[in-house]
Backbone as CSV, one residue per row, in Angstrom:
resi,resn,N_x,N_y,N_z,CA_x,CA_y,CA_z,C_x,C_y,C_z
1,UNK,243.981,288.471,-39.467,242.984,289.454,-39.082,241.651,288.775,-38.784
2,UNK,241.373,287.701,-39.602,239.847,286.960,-39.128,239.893,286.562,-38.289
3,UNK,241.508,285.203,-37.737,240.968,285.113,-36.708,241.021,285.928,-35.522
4,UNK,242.195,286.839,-35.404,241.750,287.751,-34.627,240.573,288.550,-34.087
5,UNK,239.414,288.649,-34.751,238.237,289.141,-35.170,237.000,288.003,-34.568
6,UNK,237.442,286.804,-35.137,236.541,285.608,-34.459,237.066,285.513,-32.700
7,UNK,238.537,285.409,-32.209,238.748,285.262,-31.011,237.948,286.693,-30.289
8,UNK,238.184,287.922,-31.084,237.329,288.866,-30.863,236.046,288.627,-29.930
9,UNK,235.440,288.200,-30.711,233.829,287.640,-31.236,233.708,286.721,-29.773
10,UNK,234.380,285.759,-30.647,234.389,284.567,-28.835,234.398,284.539,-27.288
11,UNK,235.743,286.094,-27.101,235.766,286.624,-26.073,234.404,287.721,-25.473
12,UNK,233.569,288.160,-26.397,232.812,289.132,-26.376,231.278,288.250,-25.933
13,UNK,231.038,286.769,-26.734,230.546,286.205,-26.001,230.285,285.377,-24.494
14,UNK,231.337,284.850,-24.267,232.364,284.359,-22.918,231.853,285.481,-21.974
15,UNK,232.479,287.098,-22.422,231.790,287.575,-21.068,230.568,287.860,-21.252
16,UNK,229.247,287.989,-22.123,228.440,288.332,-22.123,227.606,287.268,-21.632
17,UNK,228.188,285.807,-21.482,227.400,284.520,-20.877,227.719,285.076,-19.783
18,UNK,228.841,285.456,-18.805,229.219,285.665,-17.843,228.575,286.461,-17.037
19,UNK,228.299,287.596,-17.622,227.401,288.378,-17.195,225.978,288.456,-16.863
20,UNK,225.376,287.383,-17.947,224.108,287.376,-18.083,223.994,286.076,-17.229
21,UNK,224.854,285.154,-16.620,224.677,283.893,-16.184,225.163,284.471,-14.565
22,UNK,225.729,285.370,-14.676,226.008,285.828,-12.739,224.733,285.616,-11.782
23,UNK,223.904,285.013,-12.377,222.650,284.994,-10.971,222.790,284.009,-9.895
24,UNK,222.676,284.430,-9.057,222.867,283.129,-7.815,221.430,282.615,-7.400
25,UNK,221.348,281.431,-7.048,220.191,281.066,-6.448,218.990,281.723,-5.624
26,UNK,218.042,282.110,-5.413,217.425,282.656,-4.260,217.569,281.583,-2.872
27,UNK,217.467,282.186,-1.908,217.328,282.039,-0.836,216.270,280.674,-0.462
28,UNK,215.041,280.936,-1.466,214.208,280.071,-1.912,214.202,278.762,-1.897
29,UNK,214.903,278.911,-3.362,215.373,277.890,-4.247,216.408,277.269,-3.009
30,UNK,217.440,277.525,-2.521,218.378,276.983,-1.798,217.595,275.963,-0.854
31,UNK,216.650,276.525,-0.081,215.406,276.114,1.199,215.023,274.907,0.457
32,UNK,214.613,274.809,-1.008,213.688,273.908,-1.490,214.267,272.906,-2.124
33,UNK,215.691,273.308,-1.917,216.885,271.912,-2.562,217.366,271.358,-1.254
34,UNK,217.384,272.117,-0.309,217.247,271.015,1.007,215.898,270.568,1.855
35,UNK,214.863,271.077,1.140,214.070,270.109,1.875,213.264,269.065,1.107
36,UNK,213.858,268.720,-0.595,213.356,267.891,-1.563,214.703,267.044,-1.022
37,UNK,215.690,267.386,-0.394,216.961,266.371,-0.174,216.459,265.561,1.381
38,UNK,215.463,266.156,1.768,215.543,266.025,3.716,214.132,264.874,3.146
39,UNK,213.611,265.051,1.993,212.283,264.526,2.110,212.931,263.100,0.957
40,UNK,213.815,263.088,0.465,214.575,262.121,-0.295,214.610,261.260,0.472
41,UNK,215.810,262.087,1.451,216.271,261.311,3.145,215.124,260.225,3.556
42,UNK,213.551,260.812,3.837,212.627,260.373,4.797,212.027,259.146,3.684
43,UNK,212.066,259.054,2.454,211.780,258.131,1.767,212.506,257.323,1.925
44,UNK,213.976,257.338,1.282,214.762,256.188,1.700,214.681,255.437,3.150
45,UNK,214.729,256.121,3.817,215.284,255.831,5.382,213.774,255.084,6.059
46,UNK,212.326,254.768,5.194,210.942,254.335,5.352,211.401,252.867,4.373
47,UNK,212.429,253.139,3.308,211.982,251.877,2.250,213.587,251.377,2.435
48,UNK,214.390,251.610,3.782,215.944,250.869,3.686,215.850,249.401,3.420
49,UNK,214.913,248.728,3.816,215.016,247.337,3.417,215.152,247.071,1.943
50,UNK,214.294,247.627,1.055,214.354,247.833,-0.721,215.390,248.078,-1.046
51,UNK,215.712,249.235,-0.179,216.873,250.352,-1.273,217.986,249.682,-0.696
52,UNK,218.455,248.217,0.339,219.414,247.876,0.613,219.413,246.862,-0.570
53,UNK,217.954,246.220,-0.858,217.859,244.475,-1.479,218.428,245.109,-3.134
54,UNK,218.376,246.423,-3.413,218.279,247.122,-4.817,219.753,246.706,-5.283
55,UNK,220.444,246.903,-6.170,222.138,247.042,-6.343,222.085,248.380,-6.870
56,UNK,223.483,248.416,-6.306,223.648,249.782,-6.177,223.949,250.542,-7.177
57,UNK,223.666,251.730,-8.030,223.665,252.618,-9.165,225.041,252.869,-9.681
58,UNK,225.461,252.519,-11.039,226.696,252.579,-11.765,227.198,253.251,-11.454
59,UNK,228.441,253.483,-11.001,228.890,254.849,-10.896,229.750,255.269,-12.323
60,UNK,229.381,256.633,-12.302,229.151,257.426,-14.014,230.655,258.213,-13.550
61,UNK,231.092,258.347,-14.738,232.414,258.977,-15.038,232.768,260.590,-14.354
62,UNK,233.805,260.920,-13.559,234.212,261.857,-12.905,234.122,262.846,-13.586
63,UNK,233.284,264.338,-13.295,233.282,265.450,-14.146,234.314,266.450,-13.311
64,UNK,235.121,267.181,-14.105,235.997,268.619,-13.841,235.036,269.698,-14.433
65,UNK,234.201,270.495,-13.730,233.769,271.653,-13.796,234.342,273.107,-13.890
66,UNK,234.866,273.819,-14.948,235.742,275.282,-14.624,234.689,275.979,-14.828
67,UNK,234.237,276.842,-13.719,233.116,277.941,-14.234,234.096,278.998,-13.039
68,UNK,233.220,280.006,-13.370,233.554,281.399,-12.383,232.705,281.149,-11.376
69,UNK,233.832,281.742,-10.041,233.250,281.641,-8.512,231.631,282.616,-8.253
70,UNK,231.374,283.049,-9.295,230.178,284.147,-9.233,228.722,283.527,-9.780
71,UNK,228.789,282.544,-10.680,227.928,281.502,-11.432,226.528,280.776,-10.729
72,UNK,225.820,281.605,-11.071,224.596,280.716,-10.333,224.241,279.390,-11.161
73,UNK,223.911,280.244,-12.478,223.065,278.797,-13.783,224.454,278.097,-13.543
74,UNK,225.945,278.240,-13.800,227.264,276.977,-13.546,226.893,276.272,-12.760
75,UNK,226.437,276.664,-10.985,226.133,275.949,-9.951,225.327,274.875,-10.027
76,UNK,223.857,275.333,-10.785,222.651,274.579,-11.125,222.867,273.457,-12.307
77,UNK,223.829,273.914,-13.274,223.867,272.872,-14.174,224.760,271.686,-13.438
78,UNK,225.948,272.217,-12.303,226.604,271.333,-11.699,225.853,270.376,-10.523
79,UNK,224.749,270.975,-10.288,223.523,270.030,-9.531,222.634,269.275,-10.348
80,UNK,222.124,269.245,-11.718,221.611,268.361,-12.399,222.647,267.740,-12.790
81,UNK,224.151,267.539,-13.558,225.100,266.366,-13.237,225.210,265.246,-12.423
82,UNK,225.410,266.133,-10.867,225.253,265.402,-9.477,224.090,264.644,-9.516
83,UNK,223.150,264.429,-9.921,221.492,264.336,-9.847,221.533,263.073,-10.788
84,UNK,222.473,263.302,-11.974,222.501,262.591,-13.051,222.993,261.026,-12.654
85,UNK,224.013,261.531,-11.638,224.692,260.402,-11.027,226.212,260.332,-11.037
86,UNK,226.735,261.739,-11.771,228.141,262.041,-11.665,229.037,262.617,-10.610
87,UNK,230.141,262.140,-10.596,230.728,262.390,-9.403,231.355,264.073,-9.874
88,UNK,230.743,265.023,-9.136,231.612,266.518,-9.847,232.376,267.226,-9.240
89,UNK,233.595,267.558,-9.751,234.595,268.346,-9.039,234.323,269.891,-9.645
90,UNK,234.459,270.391,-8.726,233.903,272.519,-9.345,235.489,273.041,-8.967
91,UNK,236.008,273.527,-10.154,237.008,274.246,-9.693,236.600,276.030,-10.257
92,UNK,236.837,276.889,-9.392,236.595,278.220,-10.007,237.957,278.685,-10.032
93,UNK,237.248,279.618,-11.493,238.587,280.289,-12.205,238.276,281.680,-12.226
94,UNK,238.819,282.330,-13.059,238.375,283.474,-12.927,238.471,284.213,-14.510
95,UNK,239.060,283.095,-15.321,239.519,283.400,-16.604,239.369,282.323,-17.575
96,UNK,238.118,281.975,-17.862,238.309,280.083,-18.735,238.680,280.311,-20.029
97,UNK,239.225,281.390,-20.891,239.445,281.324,-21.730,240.811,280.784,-22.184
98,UNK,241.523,280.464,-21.457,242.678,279.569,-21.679,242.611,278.143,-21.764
99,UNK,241.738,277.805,-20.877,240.379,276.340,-20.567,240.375,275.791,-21.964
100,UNK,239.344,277.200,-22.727,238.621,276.630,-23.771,239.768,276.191,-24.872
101,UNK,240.628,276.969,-24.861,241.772,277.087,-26.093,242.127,275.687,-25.788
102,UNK,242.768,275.077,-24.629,243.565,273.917,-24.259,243.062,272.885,-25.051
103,UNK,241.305,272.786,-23.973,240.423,271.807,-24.645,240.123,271.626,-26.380
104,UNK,240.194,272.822,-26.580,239.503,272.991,-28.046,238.396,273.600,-28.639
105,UNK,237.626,273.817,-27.860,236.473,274.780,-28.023,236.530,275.677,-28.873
106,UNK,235.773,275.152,-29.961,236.051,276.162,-30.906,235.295,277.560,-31.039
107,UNK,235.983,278.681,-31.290,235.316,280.050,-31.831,233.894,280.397,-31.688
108,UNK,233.313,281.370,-31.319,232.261,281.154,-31.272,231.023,279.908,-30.454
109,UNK,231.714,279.176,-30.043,230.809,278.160,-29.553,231.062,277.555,-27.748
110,UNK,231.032,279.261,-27.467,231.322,279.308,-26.208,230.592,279.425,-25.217
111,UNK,230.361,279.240,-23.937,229.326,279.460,-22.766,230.343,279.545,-21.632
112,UNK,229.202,279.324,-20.930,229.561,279.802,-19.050,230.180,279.025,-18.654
113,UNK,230.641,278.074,-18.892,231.311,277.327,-18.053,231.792,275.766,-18.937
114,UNK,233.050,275.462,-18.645,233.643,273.883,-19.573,234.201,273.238,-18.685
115,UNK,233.685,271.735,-19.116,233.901,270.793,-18.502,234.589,269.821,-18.821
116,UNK,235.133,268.812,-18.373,235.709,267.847,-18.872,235.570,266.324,-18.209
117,UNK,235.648,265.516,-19.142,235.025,264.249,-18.545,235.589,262.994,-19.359
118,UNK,236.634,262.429,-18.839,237.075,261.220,-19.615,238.136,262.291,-20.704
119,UNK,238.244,261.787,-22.023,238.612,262.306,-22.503,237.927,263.609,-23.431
120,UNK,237.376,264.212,-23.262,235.898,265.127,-23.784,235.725,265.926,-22.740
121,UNK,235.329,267.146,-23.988,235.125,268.486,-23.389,233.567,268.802,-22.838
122,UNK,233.320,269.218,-22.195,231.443,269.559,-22.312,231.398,270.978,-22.024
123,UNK,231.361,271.721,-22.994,230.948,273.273,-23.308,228.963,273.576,-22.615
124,UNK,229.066,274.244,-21.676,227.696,275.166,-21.558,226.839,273.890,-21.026
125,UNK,225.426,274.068,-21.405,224.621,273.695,-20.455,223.664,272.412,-21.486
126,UNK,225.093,271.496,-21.428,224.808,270.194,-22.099,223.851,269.480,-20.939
127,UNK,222.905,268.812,-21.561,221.920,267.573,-20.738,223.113,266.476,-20.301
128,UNK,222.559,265.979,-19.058,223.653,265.006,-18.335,223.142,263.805,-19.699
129,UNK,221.723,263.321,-20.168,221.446,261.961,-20.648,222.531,262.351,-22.212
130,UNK,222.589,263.331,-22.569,224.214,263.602,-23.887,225.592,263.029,-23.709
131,UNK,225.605,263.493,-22.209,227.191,263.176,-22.037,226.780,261.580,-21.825
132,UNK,226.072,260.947,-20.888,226.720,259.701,-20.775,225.979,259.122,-22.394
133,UNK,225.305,259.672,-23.320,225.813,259.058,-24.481,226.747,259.227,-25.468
134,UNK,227.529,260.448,-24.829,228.941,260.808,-25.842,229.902,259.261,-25.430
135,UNK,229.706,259.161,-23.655,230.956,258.546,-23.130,230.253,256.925,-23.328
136,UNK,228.764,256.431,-23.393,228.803,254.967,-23.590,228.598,254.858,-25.615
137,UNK,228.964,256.037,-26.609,229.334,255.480,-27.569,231.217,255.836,-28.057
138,UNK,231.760,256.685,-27.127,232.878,256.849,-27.738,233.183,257.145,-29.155
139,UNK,232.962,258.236,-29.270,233.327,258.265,-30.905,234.339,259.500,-30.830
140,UNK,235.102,259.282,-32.317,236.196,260.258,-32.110,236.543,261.402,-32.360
141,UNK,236.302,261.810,-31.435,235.919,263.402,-31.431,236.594,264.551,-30.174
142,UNK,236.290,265.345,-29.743,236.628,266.335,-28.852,236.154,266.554,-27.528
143,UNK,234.585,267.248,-27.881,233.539,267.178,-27.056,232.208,267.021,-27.523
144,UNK,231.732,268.047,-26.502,230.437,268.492,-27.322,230.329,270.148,-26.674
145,UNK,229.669,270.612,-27.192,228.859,272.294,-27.115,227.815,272.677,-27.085
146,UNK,227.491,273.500,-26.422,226.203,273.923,-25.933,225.836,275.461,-26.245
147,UNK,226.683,276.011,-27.771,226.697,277.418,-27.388,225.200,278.431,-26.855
148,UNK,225.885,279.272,-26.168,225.395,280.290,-25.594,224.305,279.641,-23.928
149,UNK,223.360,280.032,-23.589,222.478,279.566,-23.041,221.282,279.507,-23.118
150,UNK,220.833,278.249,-23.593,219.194,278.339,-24.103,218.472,277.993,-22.772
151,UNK,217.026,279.191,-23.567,216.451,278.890,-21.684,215.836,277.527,-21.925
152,UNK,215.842,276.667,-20.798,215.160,275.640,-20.532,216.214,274.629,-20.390
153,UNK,217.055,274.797,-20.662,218.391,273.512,-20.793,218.564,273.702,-19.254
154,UNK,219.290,272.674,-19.172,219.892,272.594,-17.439,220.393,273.341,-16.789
155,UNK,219.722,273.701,-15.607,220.831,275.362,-15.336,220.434,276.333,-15.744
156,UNK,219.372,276.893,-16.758,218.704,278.012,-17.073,217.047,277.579,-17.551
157,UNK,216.610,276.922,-16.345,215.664,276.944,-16.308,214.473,277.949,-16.073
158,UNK,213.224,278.227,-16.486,212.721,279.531,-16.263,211.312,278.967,-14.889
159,UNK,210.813,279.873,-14.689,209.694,279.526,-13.565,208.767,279.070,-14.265
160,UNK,208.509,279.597,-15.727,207.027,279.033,-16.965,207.377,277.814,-17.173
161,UNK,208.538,277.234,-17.098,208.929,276.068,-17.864,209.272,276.518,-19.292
162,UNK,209.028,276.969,-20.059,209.109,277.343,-21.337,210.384,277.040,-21.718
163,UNK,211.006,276.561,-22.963,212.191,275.598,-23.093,212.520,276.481,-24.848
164,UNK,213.464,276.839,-25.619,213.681,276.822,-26.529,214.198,275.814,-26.933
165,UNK,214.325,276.053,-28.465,214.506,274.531,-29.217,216.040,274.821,-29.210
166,UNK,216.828,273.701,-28.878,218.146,273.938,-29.155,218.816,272.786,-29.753
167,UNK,220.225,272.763,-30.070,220.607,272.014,-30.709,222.230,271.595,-29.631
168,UNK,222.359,270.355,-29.426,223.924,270.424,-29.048,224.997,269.236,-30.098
169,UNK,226.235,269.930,-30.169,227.147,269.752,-31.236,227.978,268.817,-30.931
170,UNK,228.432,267.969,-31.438,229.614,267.192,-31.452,230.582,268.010,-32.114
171,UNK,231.643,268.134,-31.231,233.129,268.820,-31.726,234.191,267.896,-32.126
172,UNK,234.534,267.892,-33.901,235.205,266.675,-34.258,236.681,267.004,-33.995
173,UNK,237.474,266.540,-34.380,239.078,266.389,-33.990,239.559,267.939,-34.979
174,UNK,239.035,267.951,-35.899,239.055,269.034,-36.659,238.600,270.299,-36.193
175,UNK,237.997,270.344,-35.387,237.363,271.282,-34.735,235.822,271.977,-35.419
176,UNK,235.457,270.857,-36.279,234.165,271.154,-36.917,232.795,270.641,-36.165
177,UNK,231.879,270.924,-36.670,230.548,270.736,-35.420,230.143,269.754,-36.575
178,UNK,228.834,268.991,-35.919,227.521,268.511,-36.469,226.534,268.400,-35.261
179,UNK,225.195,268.180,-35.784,224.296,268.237,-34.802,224.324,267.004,-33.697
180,UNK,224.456,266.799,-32.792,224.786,265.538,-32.125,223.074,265.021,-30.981
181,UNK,222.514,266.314,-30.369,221.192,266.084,-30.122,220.426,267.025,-30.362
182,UNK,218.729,267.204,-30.048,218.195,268.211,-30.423,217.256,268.054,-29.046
183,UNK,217.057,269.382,-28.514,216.365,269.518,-27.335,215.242,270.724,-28.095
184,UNK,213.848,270.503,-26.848,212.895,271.446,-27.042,212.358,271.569,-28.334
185,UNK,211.956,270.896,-28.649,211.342,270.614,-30.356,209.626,270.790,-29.559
């Protein structure tokens, strides 16, 4: 009966991220991610002699993205990844709660969207500089989690800037948490 009651619980959050995370970009915002990309362009393409003499940037471990085809903040957190320097694959689902079970995601410590990367899960709207320190210390564990969506984390950013304090979890083999970073202090 509990856990019935907790999967309850879990599912009740899942769609309520879902719901509350359905925003799509403005029209705006879209305009101003291609013309910070067109003005990227005009820098590089002024300093090609540098940016040829430079070596070229590590390439960072392949991300699997499952969010819903409706996901604006999914989209945005999947553009600070890209940004991060990860190569990201977006697959939309329409149901990740089978996702989370596979991976492990435990109860309650659910969001908009799970990822996977190497061997590790990345629940919600983990910072890209977390994951590549989950994946350059390897420790043995699951993933990590991001429950719910705190504003200011990647992907639910606000126009004030204003950031809550959040916490993200290391998910052990057991399926128990500890604090793994702390954002917005």
């Amino acid at each position: 009966m509990k856990t019935t009651v907790l999967a309850l619980a879990s599912l009740a959050l899942a769609s309520t991220a879902l719901t509350v995370c359905a925003r799509t970009p403005t029209p705006a915002a879209a305009s101003d991610l291609v013309a910070s990309s067109v003005a990227a362009s005009s820098s590089t393409a002024s300093t090609g002699a540098v940016a040829k003499a430079a070596s070229p940037a590590p390439k960072l471990a392949r991300v699997v993205v499952h969010k819903s085809p409706y996901c604006g903040c999914c989209g945005l957190w999947v553009e600070h990844m890209r940004e991060a320097g990860f190569a990201v694959e977006v697959r939309n689902v329409n149901n990740l709660n089978p996702i989370k079970q596979s991976v492990g995601v435990p109860l309650a410590k659910g969001s908009c969207h799970t990822a996977q990367v190497g061997k590790y899960f990345i629940e919600g709207h983990v910072p890209a500089e977390d994951v590549k320190r989950l994946l350059a210390e390897q420790p043995d564990a699951k993933g990590l989690v991001l429950p719910g969506m705190p504003k200011g984390s990647p992907g639910m950013e606000v126009p004030d800037g204003s950031v809550d304090a959040y916490t993200v979890e290391l998910v052990a083999n057991d399926g128990s948490t500890s604090a793994y970073a702390q954002h917005g202090q």
